[in-house]
PyMOL Python script that loads the backbone (N, CA, C, O; Angstrom):
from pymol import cmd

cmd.read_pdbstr("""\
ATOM      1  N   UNK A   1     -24.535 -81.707  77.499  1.00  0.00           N
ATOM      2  CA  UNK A   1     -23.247 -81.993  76.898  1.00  0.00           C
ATOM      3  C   UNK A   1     -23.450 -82.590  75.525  1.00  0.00           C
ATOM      4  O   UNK A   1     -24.519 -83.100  75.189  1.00  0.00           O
ATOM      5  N   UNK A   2     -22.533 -82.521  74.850  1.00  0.00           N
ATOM      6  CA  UNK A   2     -22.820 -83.007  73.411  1.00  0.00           C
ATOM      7  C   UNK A   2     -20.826 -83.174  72.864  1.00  0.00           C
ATOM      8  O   UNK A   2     -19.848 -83.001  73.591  1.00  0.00           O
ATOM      9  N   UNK A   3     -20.849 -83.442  71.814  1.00  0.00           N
ATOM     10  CA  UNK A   3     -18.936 -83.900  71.501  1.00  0.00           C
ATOM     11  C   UNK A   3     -19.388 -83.124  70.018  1.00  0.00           C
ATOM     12  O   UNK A   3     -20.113 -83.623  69.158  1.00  0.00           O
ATOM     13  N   UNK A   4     -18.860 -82.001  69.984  1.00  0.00           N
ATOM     14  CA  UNK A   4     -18.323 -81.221  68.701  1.00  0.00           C
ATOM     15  C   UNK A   4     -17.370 -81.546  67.366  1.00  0.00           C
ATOM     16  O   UNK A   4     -16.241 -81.629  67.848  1.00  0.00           O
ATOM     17  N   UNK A   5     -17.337 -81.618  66.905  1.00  0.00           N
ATOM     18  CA  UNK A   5     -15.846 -82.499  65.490  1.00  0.00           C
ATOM     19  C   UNK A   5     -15.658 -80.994  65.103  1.00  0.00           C
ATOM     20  O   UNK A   5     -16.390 -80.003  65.113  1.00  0.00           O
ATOM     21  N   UNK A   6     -14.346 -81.255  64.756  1.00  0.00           N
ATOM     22  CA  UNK A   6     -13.793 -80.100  63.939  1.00  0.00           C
ATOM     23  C   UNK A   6     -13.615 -80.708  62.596  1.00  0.00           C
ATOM     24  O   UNK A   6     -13.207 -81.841  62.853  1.00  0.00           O
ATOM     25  N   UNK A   7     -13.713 -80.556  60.979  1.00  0.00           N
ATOM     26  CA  UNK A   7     -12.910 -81.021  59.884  1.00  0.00           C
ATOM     27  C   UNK A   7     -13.356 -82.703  59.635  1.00  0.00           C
ATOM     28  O   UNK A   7     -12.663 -83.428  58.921  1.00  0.00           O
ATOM     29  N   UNK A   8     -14.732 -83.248  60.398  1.00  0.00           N
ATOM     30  CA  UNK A   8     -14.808 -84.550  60.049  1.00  0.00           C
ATOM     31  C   UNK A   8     -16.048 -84.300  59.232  1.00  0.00           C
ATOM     32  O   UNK A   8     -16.884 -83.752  59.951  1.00  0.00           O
ATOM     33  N   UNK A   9     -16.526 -84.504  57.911  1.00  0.00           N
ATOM     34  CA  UNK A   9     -17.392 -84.727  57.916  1.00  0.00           C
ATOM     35  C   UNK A   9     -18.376 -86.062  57.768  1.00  0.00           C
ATOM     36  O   UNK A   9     -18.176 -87.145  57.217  1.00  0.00           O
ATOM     37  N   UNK A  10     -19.750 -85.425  58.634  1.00  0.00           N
ATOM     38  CA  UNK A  10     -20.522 -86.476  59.346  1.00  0.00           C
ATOM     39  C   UNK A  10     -21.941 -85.712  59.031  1.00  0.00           C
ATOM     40  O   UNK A  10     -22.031 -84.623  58.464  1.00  0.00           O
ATOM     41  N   UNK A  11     -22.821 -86.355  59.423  1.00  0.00           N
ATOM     42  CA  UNK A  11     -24.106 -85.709  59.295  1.00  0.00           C
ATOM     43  C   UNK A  11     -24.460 -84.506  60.192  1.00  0.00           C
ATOM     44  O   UNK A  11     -23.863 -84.568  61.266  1.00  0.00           O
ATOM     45  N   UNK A  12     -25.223 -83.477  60.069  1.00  0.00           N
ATOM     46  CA  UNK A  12     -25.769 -81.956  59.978  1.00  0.00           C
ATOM     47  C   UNK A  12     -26.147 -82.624  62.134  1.00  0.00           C
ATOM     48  O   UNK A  12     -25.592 -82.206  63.150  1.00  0.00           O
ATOM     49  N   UNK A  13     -26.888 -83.351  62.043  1.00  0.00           N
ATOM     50  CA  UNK A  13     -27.630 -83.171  63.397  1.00  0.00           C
ATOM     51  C   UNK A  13     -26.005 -84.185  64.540  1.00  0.00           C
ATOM     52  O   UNK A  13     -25.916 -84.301  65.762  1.00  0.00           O
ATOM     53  N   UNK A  14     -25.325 -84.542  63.765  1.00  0.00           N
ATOM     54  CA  UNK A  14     -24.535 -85.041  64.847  1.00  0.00           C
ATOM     55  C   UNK A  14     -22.950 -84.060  65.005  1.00  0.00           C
ATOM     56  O   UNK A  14     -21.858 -84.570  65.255  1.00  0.00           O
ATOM     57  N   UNK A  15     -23.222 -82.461  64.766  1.00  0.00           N
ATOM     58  CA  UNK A  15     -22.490 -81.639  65.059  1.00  0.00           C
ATOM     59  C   UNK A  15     -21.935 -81.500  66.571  1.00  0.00           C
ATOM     60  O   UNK A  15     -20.742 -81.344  66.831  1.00  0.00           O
ATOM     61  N   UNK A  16     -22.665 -81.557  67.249  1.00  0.00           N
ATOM     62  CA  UNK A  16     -22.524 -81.559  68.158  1.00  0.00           C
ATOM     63  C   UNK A  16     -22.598 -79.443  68.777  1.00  0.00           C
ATOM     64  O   UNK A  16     -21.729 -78.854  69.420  1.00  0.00           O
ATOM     65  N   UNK A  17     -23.636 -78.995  68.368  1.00  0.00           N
ATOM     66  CA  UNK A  17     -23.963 -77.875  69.141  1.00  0.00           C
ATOM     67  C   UNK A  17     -25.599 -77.526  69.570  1.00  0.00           C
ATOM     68  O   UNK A  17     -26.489 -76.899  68.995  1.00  0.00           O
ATOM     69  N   UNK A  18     -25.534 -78.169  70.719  1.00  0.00           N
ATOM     70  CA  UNK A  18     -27.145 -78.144  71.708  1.00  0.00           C
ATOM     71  C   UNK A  18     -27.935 -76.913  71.223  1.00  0.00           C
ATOM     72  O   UNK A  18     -27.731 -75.718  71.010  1.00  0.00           O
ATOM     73  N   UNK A  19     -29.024 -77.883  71.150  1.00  0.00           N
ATOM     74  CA  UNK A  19     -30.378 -77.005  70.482  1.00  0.00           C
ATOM     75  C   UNK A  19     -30.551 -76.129  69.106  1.00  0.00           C
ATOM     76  O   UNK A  19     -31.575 -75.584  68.696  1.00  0.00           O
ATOM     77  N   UNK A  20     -29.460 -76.151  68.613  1.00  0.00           N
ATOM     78  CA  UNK A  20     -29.174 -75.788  67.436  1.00  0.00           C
ATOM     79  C   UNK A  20     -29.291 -76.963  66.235  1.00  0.00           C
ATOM     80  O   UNK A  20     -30.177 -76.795  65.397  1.00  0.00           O
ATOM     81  N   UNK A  21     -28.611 -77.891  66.150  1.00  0.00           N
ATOM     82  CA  UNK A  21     -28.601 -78.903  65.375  1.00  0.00           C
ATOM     83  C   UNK A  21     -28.472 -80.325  66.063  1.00  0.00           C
ATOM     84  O   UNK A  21     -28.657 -81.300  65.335  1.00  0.00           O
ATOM     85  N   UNK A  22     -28.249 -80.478  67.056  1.00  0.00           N
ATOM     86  CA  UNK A  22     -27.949 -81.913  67.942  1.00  0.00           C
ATOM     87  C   UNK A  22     -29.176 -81.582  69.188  1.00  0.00           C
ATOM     88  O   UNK A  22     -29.508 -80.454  69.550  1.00  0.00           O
ATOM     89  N   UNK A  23     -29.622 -82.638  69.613  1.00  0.00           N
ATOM     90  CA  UNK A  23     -29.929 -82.541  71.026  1.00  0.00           C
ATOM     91  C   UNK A  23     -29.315 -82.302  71.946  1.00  0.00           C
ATOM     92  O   UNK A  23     -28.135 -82.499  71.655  1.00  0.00           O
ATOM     93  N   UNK A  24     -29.438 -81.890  73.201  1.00  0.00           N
ATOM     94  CA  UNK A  24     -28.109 -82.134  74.202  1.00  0.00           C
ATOM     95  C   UNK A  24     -28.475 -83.676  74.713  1.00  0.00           C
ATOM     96  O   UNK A  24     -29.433 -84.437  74.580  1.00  0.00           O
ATOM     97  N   UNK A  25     -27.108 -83.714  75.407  1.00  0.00           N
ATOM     98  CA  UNK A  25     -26.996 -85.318  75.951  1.00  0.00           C
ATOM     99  C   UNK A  25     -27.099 -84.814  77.620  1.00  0.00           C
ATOM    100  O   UNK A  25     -26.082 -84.352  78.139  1.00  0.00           O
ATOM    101  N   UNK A  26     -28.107 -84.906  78.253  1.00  0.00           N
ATOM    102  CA  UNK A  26     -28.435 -85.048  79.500  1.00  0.00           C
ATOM    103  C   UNK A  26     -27.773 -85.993  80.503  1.00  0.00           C
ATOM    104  O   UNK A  26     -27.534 -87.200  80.446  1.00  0.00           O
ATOM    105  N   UNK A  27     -27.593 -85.244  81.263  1.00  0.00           N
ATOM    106  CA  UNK A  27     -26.671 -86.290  82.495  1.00  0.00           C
ATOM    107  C   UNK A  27     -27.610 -87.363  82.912  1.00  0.00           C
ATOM    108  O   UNK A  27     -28.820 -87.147  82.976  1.00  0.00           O
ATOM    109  N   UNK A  28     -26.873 -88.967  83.311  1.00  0.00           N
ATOM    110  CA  UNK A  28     -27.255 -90.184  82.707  1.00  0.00           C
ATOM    111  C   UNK A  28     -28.166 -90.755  81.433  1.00  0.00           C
ATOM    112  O   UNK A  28     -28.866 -91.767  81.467  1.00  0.00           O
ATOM    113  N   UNK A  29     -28.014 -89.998  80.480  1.00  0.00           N
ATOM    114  CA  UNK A  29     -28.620 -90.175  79.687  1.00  0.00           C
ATOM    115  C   UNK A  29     -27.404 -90.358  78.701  1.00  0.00           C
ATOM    116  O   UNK A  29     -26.420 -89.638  78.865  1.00  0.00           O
ATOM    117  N   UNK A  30     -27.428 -91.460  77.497  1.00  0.00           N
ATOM    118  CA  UNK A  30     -26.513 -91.195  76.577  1.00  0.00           C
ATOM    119  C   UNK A  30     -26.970 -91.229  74.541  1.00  0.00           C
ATOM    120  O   UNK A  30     -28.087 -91.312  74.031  1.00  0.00           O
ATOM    121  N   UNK A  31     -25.688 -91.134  73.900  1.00  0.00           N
ATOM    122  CA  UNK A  31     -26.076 -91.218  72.288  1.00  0.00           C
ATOM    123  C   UNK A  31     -24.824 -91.942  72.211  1.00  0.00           C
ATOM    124  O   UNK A  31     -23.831 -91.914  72.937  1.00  0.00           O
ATOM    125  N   UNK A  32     -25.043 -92.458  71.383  1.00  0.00           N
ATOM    126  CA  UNK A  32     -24.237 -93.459  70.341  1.00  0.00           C
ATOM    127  C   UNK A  32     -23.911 -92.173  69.086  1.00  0.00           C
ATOM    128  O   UNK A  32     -24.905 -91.563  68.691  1.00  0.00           O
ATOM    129  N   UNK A  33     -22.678 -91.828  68.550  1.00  0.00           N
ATOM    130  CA  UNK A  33     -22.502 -91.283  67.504  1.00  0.00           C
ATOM    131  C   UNK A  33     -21.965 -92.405  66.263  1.00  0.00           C
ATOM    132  O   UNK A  33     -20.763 -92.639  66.143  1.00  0.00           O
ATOM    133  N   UNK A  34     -22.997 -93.060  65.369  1.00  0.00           N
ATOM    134  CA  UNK A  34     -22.583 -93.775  64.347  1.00  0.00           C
ATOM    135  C   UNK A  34     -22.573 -93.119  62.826  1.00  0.00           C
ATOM    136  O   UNK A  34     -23.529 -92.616  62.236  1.00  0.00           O
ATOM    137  N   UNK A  35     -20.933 -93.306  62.275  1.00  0.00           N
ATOM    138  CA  UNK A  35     -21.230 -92.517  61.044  1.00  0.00           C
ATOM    139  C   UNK A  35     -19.848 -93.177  59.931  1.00  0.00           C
ATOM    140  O   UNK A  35     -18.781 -93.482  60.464  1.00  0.00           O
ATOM    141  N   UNK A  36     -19.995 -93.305  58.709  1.00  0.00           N
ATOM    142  CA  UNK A  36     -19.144 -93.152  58.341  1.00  0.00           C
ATOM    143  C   UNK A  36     -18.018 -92.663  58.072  1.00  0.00           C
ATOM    144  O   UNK A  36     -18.407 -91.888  57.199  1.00  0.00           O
ATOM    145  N   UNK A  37     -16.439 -92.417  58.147  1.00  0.00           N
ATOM    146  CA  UNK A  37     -14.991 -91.736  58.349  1.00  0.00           C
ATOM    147  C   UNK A  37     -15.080 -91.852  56.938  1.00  0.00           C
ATOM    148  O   UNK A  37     -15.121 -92.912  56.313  1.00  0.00           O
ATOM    149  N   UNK A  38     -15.110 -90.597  56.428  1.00  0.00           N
ATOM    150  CA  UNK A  38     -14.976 -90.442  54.374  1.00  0.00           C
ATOM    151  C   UNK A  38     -13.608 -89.652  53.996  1.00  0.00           C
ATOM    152  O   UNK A  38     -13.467 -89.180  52.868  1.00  0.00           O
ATOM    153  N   UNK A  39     -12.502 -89.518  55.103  1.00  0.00           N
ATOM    154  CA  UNK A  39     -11.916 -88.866  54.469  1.00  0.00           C
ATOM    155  C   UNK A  39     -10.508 -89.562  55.656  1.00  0.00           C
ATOM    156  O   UNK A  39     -10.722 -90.572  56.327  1.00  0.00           O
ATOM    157  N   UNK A  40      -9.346 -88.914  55.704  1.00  0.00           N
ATOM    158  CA  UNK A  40      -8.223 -89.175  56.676  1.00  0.00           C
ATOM    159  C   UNK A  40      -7.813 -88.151  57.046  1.00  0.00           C
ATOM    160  O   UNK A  40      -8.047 -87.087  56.473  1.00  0.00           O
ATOM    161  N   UNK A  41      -7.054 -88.289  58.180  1.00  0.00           N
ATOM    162  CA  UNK A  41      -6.091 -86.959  58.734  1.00  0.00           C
ATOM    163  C   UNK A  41      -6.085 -86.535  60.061  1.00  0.00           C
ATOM    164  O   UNK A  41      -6.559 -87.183  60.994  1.00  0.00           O
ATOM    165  N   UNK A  42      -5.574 -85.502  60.139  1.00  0.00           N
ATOM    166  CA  UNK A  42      -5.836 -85.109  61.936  1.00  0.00           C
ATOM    167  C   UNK A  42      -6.852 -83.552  62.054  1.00  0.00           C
ATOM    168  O   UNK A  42      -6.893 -82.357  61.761  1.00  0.00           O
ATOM    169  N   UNK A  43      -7.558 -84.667  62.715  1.00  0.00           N
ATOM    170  CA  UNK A  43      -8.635 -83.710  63.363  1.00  0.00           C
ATOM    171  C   UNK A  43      -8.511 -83.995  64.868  1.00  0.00           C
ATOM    172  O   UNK A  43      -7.779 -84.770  65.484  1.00  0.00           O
ATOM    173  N   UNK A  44      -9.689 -82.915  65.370  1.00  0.00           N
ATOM    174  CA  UNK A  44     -10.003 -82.735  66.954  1.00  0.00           C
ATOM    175  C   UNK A  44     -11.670 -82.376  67.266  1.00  0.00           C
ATOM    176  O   UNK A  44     -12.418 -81.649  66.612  1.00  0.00           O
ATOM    177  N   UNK A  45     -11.996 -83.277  68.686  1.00  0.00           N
ATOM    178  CA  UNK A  45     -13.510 -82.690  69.023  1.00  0.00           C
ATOM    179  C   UNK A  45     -13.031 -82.485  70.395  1.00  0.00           C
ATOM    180  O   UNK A  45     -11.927 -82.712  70.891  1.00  0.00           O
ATOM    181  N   UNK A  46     -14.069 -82.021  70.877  1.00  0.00           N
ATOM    182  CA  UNK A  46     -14.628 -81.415  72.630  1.00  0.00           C
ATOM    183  C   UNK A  46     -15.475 -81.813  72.827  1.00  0.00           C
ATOM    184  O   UNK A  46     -15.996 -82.474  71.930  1.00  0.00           O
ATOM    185  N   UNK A  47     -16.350 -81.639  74.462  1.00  0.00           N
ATOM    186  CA  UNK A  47     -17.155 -81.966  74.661  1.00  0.00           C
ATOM    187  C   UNK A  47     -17.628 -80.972  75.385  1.00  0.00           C
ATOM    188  O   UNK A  47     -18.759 -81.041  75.865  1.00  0.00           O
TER     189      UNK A  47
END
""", "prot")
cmd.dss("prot")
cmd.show_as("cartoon", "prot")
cmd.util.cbc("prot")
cmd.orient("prot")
């Protein structure tokens, strides 16, 4: 599992698409996503 952003930008590896650019997040296992918000508005992620 991993959490996708649509329209935020954030850094390249915290996209959120497994094995491509993020790790996956393994069941009991977790990530912290820390990043700066550089812009406003309405966006949406998944998981």
């Amino acid at each position: 599992t991993s959490v996708h952003w649509h329209g935020i930008l954030l850094p390249f590896y915290m996209d959120g698409v497994p094995y491509v650019n993020t790790p996956p997040i393994f069941p009991g296992e977790s990530f912290t996503y820390k990043f700066k918000v550089r812009q406003n508005g309405t966006f949406w992620y998944h998981s």
